[in-house]
Backbone as ProteinMPNN parsed JSONL, in Angstrom:
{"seq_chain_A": "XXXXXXXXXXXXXXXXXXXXXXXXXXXXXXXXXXXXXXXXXXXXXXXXXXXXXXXXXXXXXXXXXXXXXXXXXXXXXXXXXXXXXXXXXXXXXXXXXXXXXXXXXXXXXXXXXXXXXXXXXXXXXXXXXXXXXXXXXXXXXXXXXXXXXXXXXXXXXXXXXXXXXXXXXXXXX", "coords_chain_A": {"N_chain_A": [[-4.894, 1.177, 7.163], [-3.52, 3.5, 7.357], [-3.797, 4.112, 9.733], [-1.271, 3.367, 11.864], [0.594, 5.146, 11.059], [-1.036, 7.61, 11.457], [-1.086, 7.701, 13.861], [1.484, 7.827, 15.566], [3.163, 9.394, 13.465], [1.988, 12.342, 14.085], [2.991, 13.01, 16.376], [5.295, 13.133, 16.289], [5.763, 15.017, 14.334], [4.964, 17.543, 15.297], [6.441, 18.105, 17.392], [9.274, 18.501, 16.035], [8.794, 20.122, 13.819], [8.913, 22.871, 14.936], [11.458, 23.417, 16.139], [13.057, 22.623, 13.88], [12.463, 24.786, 12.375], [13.944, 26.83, 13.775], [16.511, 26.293, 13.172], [16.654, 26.97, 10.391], [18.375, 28.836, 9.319], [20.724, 27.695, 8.929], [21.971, 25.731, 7.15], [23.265, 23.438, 7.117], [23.185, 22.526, 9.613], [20.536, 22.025, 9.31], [19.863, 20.358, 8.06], [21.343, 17.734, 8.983], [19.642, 17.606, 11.373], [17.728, 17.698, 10.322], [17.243, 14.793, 8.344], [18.285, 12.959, 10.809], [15.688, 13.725, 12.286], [13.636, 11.988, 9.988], [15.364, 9.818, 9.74], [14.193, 8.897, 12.505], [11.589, 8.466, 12.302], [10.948, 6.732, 9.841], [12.243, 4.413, 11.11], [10.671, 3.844, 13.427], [8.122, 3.485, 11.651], [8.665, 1.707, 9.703], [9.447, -0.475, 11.235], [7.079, -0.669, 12.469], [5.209, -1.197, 10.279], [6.166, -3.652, 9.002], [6.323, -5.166, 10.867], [3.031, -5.829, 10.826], [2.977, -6.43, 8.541], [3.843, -8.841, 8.556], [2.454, -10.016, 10.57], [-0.268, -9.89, 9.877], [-2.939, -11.611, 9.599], [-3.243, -11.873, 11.882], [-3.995, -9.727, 12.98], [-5.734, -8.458, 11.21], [-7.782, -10.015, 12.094], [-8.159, -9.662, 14.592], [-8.644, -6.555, 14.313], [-11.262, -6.576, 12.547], [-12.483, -9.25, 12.486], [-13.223, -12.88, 11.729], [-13.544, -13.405, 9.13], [-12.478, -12.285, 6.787], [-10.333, -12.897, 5.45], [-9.546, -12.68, 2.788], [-8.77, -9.939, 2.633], [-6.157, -10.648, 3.141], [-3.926, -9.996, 1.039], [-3.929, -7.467, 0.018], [-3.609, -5.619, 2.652], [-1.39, -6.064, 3.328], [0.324, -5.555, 0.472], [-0.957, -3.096, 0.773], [0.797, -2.161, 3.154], [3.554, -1.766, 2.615], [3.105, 0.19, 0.823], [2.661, 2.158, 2.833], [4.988, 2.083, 4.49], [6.565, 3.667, 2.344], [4.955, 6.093, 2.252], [4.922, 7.41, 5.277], [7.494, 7.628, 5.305], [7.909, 9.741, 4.044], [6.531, 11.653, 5.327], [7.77, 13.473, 7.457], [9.077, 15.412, 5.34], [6.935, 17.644, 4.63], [7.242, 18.815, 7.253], [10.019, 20.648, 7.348], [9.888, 21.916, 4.818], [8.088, 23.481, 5.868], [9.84, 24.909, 7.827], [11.597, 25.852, 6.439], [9.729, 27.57, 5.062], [8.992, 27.606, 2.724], [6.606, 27.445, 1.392], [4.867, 26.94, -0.609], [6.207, 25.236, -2.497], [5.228, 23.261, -1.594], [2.933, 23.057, -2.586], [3.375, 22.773, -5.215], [3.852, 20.001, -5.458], [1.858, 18.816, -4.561], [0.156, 19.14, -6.284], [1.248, 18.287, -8.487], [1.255, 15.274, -7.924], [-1.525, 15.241, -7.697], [-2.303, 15.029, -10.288], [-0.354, 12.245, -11.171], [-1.083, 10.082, -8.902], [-3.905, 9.419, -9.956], [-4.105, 8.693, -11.619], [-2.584, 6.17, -11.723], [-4.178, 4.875, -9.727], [-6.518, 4.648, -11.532], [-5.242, 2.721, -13.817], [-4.864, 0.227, -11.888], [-7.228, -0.512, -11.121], [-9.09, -1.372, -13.731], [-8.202, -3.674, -13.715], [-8.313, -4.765, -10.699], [-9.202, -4.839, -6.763], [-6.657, -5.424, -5.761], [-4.611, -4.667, -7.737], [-5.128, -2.301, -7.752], [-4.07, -1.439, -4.962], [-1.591, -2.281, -5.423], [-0.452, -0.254, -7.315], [-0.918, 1.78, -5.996], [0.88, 1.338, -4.016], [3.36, 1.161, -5.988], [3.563, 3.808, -7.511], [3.886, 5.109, -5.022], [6.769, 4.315, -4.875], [8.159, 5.291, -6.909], [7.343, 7.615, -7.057], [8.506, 8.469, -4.792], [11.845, 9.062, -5.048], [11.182, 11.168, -6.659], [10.26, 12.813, -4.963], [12.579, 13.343, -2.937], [13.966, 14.679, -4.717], [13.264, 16.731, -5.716], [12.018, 18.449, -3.226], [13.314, 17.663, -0.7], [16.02, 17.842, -1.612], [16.469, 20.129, -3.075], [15.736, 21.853, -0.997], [17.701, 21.266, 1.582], [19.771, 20.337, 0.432], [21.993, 17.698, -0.124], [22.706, 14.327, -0.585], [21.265, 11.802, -2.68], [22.102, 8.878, -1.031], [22.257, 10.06, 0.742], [20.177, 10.677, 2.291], [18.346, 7.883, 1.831], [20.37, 6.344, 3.667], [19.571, 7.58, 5.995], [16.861, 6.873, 6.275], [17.069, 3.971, 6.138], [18.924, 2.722, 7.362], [19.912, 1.189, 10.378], [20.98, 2.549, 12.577], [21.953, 5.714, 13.287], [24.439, 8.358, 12.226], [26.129, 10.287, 14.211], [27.094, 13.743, 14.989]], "CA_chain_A": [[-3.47, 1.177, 6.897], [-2.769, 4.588, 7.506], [-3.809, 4.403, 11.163], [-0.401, 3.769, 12.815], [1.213, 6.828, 10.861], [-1.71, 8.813, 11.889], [-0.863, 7.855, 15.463], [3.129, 8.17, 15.432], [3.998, 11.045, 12.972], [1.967, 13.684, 14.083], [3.265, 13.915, 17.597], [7.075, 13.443, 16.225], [6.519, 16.316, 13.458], [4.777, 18.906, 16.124], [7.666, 18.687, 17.917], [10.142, 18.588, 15.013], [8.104, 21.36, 13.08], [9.554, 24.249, 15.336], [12.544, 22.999, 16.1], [13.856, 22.831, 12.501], [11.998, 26.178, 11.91], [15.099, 27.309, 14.811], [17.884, 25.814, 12.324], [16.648, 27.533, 8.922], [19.602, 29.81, 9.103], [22.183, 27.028, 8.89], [21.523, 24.453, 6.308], [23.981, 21.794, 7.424], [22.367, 21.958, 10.835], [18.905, 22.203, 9.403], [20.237, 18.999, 7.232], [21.485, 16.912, 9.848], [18.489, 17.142, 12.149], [15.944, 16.637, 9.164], [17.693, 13.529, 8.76], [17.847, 12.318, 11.924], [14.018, 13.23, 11.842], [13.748, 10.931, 8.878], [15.719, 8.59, 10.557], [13.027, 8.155, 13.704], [10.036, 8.186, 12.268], [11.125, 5.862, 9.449], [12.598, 3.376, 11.687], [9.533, 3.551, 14.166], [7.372, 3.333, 10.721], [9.552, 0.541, 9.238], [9.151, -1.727, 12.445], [5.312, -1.381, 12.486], [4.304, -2.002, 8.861], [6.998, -4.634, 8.806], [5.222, -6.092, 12.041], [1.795, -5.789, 10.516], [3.0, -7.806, 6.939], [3.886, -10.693, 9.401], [0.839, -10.281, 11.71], [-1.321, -9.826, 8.575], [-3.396, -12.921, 9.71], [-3.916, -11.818, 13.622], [-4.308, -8.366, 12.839], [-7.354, -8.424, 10.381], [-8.805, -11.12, 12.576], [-8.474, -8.666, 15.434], [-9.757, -5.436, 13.882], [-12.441, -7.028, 11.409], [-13.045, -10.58, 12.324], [-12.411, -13.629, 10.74], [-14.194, -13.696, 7.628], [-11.753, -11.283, 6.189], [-8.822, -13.643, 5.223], [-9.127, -12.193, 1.42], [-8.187, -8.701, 2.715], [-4.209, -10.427, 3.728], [-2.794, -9.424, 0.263], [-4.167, -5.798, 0.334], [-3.015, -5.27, 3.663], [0.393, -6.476, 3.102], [0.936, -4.408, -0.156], [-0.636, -1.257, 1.562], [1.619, -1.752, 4.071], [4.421, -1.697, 1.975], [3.162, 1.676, 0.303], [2.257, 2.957, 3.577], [6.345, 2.317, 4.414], [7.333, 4.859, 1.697], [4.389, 7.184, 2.62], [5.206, 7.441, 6.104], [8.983, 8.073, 5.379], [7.954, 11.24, 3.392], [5.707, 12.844, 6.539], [8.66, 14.945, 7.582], [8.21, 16.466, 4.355], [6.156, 18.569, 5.765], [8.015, 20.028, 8.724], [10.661, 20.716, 6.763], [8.86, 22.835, 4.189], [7.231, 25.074, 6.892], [10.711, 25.149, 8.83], [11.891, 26.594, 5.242], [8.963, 28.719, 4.578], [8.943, 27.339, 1.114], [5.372, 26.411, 1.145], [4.631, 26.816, -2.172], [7.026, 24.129, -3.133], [4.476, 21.639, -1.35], [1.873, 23.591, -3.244], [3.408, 22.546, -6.504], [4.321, 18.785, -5.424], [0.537, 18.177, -4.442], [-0.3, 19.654, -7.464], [2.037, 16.833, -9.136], [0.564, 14.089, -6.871], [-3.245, 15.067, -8.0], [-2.058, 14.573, -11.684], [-0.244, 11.422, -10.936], [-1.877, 9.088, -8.75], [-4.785, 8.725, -10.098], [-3.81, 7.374, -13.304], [-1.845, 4.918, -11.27], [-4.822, 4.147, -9.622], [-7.205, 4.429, -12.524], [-4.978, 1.75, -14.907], [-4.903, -0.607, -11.004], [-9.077, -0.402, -11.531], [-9.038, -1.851, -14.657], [-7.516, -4.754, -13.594], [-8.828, -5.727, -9.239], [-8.458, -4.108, -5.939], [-5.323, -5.834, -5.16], [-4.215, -4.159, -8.505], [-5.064, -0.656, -7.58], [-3.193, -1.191, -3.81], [0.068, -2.297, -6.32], [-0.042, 0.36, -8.24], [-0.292, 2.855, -5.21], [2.858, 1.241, -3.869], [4.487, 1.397, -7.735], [3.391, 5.289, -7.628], [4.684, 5.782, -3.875], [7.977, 3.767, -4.97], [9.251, 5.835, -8.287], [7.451, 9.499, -6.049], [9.902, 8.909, -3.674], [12.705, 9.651, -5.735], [11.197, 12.637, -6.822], [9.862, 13.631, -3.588], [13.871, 14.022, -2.789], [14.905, 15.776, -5.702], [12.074, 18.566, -5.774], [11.601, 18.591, -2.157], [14.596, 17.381, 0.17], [17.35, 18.101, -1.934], [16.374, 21.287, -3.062], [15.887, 22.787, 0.489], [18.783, 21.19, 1.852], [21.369, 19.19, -0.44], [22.486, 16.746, 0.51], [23.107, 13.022, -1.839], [20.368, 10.756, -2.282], [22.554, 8.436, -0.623], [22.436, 10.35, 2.75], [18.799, 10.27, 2.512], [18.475, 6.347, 2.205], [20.976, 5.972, 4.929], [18.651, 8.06, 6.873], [15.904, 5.989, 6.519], [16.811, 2.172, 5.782], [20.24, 1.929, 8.148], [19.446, 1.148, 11.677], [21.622, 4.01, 13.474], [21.813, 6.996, 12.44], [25.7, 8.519, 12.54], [26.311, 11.45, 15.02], [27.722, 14.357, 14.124]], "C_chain_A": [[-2.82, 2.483, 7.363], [-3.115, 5.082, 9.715], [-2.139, 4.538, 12.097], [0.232, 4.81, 12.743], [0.558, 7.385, 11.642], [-1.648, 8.847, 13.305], [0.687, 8.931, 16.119], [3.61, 9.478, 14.894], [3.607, 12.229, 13.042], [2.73, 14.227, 15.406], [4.594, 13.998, 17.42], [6.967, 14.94, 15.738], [6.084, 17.72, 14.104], [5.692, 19.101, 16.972], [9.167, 18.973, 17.019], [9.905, 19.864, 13.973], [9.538, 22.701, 13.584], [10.901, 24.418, 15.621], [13.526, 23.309, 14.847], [13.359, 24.394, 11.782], [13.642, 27.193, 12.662], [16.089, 27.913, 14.196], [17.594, 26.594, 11.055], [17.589, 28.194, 8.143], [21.249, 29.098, 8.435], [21.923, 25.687, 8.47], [22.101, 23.118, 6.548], [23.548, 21.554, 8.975], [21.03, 21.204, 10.405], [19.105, 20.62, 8.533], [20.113, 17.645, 8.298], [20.553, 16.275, 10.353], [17.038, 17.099, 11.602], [15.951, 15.578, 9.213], [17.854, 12.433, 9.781], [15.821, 12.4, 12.286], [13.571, 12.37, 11.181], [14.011, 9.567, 9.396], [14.477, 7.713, 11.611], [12.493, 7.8, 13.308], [10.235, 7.343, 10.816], [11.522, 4.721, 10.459], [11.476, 2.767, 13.127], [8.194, 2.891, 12.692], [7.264, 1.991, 9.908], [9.094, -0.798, 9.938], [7.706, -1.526, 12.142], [4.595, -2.367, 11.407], [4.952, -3.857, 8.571], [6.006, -5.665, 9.869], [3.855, -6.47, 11.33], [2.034, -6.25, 8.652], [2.85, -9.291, 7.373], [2.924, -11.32, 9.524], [-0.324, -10.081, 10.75], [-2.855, -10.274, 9.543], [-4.626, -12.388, 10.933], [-4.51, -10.56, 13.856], [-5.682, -8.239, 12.11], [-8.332, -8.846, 10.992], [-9.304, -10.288, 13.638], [-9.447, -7.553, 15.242], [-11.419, -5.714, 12.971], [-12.875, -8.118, 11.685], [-12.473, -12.009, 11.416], [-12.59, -14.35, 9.324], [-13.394, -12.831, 6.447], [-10.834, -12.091, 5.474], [-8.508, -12.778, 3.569], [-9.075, -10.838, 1.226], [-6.391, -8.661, 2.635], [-3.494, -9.425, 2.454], [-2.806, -8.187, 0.249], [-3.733, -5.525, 1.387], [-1.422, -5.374, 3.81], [0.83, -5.443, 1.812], [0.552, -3.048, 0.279], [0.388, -1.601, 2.455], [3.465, -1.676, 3.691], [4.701, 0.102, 1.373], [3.271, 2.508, 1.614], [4.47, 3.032, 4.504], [7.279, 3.652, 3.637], [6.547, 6.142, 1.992], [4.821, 8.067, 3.814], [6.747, 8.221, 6.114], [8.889, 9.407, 4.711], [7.517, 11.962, 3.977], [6.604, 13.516, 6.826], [9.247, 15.665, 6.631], [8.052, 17.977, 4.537], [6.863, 19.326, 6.384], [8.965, 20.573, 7.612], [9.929, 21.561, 5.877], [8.12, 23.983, 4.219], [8.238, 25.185, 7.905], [11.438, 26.48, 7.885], [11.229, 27.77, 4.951], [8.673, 28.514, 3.293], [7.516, 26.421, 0.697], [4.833, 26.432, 0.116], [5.35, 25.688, -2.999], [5.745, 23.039, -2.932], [3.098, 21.978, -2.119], [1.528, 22.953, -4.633], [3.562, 20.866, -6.48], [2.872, 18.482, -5.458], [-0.076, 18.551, -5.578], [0.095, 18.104, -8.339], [1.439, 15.875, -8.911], [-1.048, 14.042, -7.844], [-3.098, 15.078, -9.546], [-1.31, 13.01, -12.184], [-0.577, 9.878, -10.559], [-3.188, 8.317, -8.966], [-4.98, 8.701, -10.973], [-3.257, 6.685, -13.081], [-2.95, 4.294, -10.654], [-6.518, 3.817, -10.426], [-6.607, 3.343, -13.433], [-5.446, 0.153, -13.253], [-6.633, -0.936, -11.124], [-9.206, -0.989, -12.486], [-8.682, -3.404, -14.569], [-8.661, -5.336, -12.178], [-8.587, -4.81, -8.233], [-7.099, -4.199, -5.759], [-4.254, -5.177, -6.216], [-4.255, -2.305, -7.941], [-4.098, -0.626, -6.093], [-1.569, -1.205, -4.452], [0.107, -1.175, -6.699], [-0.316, 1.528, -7.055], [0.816, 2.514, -4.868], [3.272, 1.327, -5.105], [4.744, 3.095, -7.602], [4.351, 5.763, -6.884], [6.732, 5.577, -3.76], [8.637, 4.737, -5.687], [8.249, 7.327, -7.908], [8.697, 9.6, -5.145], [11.363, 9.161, -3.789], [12.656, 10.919, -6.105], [11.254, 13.259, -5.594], [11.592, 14.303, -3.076], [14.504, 14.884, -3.252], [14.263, 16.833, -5.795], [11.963, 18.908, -4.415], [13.211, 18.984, -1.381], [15.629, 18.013, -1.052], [17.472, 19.871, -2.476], [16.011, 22.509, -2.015], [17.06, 22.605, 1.181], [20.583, 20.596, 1.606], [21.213, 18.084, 0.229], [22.44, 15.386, -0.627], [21.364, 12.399, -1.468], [20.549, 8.796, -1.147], [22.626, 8.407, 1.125], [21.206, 9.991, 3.258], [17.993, 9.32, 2.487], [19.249, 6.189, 3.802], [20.148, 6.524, 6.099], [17.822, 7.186, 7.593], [16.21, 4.506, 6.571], [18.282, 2.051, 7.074], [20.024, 2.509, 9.688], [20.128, 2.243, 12.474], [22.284, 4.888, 13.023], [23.382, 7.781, 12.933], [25.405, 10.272, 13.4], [27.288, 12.675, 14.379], [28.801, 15.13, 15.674]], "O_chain_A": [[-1.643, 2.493, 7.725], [-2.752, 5.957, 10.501], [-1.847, 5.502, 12.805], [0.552, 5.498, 13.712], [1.125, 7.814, 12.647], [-2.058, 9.807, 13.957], [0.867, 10.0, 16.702], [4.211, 10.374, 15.486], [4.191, 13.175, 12.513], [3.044, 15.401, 15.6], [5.244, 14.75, 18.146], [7.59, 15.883, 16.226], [6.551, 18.796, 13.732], [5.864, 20.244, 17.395], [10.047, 19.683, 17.507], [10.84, 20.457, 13.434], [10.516, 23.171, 13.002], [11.483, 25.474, 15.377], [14.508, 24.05, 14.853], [13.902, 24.933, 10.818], [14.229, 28.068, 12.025], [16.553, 29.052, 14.253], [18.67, 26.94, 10.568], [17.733, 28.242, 6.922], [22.249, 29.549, 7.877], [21.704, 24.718, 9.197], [21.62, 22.016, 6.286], [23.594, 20.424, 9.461], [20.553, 20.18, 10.893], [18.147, 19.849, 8.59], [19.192, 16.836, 8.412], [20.297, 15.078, 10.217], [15.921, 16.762, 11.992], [15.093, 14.966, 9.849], [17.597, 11.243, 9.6], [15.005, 11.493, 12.449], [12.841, 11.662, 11.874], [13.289, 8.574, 9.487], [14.046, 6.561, 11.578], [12.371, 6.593, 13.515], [9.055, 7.245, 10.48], [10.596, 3.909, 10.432], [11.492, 1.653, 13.651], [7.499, 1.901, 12.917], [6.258, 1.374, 9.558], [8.583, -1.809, 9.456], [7.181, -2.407, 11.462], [3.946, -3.414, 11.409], [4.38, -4.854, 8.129], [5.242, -6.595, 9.608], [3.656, -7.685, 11.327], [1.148, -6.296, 7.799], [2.259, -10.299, 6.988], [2.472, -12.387, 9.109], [-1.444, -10.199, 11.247], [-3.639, -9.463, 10.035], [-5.854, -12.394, 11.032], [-5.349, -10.313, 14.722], [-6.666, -7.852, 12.741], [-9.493, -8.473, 10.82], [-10.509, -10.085, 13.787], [-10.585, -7.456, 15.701], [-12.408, -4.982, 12.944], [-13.952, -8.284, 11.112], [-11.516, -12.058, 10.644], [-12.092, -15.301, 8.721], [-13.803, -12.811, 5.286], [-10.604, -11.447, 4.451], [-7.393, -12.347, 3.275], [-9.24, -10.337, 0.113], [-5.6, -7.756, 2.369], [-2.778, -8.444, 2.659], [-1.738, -7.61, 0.457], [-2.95, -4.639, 1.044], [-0.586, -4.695, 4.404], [1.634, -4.549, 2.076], [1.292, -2.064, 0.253], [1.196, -0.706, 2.212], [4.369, -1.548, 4.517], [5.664, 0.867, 1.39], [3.943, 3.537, 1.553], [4.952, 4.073, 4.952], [8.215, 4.325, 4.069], [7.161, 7.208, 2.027], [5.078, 9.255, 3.62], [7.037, 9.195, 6.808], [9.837, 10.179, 4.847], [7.739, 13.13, 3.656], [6.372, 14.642, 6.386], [9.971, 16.595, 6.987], [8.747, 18.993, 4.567], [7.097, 20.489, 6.056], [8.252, 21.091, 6.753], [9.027, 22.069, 6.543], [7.713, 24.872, 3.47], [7.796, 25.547, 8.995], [11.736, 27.606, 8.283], [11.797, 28.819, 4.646], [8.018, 29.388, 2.724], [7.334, 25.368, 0.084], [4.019, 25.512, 0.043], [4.958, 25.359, -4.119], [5.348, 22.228, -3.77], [2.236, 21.103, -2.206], [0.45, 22.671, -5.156], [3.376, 20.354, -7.583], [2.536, 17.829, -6.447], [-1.169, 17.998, -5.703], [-0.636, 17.168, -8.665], [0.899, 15.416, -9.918], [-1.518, 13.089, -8.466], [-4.217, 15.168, -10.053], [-1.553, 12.562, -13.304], [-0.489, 8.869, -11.258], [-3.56, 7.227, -8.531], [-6.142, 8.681, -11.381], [-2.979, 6.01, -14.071], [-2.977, 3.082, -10.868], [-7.391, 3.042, -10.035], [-7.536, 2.81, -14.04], [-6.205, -0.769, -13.552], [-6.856, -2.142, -11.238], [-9.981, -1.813, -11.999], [-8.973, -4.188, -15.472], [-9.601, -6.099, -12.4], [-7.819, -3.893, -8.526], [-6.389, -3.204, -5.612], [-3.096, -5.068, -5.811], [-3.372, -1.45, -7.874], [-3.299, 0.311, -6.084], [-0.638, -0.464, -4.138], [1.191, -0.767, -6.283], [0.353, 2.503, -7.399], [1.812, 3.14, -5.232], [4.057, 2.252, -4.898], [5.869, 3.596, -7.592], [5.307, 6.447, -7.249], [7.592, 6.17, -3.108], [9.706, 5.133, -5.223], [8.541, 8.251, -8.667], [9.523, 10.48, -4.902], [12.053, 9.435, -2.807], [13.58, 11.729, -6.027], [12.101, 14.07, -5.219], [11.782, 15.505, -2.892], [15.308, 15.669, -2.75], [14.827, 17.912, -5.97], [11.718, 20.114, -4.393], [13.929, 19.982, -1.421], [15.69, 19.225, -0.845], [18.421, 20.622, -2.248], [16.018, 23.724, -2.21], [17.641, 23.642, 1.503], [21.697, 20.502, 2.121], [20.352, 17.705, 1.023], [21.997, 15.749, -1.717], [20.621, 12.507, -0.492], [19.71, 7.978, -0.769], [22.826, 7.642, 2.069], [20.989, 9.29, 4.247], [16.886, 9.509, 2.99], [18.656, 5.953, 4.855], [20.088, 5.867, 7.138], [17.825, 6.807, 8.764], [15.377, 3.837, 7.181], [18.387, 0.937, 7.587], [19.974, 3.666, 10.106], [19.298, 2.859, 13.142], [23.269, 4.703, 12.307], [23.514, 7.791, 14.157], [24.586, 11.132, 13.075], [28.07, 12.509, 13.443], [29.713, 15.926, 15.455]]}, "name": "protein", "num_of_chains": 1, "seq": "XXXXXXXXXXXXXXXXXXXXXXXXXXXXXXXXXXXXXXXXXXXXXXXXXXXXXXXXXXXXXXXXXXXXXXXXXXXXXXXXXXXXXXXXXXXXXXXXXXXXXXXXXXXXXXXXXXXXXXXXXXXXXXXXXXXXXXXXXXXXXXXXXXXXXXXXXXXXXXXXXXXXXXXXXXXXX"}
C-alpha cells in the first residue's frame, strides 16, 4: 500500500524541501506554496489510491496472483488510510523549511502513543479490523496534524487546507 507514495512523494518533497526552506522569511509566501505543494501531491495521491480501490481485483491479481481475492477489503481500506497518509508527506518539508524540527519530534512522539492502541483494540477483533482502525486513527490525526503542525507554522484556516487537498485546482495567487 504504501508503495505508490514511496514512489511519488519523495521526488516532489526533494524538490519542494529547499525551495520552501527559500520562502521561510515570508509566511504568506511560504503558505501559499506549501499549499500548492499539498495540492500536487494530494491530487497525484488521490487519483492513484482512488484508481487502486476500483482496480482492487486486477491489481492483487497482478502483484500476488489470484488466490488472493480475500486481501480486496484490506487493500481498499488501506488505500483509503494511505489517502490521508500521503496528504500529510509535505509535513515534512515544511518543518525542515521552518527549522522547527522539534515540533515533528513531539508529533511522532504523539503518533507512537496513539496508533498503537488503535491498532491494538483493531487486533482484538480481525485484520480487516486493525486496517479500519488505522484509517479511523489517520482520519481524526489529520485534524490534529493541521492544528499542531500546519497551522502553527503557517496559519492559515482549516478550510484553506482542505481546499488544498480535495478541490481539483488549486487558485493562483
Amino acid at each position: 500500500m504504501f508503495r505508490p507514495a514511496q514512489i511519488l512523494n519523495p521526488i516532489i518533497t526533494k524538490v519542494a524541501s529547499p525551495r520552501l526552506s527559500m520562502l521561510q522569511n515570508n509566511i504568506e509566501i511560504l503558505k501559499y506554496n506549501y499549499l500548492k505543494l499539498v495540492h500536487l501531491i494530494s491530487k497525484v495521491n488521490i487519483v492513484v489510491y482512488l484508481l487502486l480501490i476500483i482496480f482492487t481485483p486486477l491489481a492483487v491479481k497482478i502483484l500476488y496472483g489470484a488466490n488472493f481475492e480475500d486481501t480486496f477489503p484490506i487493500v481498499r481500506i488501506l488505500s483509503i488510510y494511505m489517502i490521508f497518509r500521503a496528504t500529510g508527506n509535505p509535513i515534512g518539508s515544511l518543518i525542515i523549511a521552518t527549522g522547527k524540527t522539534n515540533l515533528e519530534f513531539y508529533w511522532n512522539l504523539l503518533l507512537l502513543l496513539i496508533i498503537p492502541v488503535f491498532v491494538l483494540i483493531g487486533a482484538q477483533i480481525s485484520i480487516e479490523a486493525v486496517a479500519w482502525a488505522l484509517t479511523i486513527s489517520s482520519i481524526l490525526l489529520f485534524y490534529l496534524s493541521w492544528r499542531l503542525l500546519v497551522f502553527k507554522l503557517i496559519g492559515g484556516t482549516f478550510r484553506e487546507y482542505l481546499k488544498a487537498i480535495f478541490i481539483l485546482q488549486f487558485n493562483k495567487k
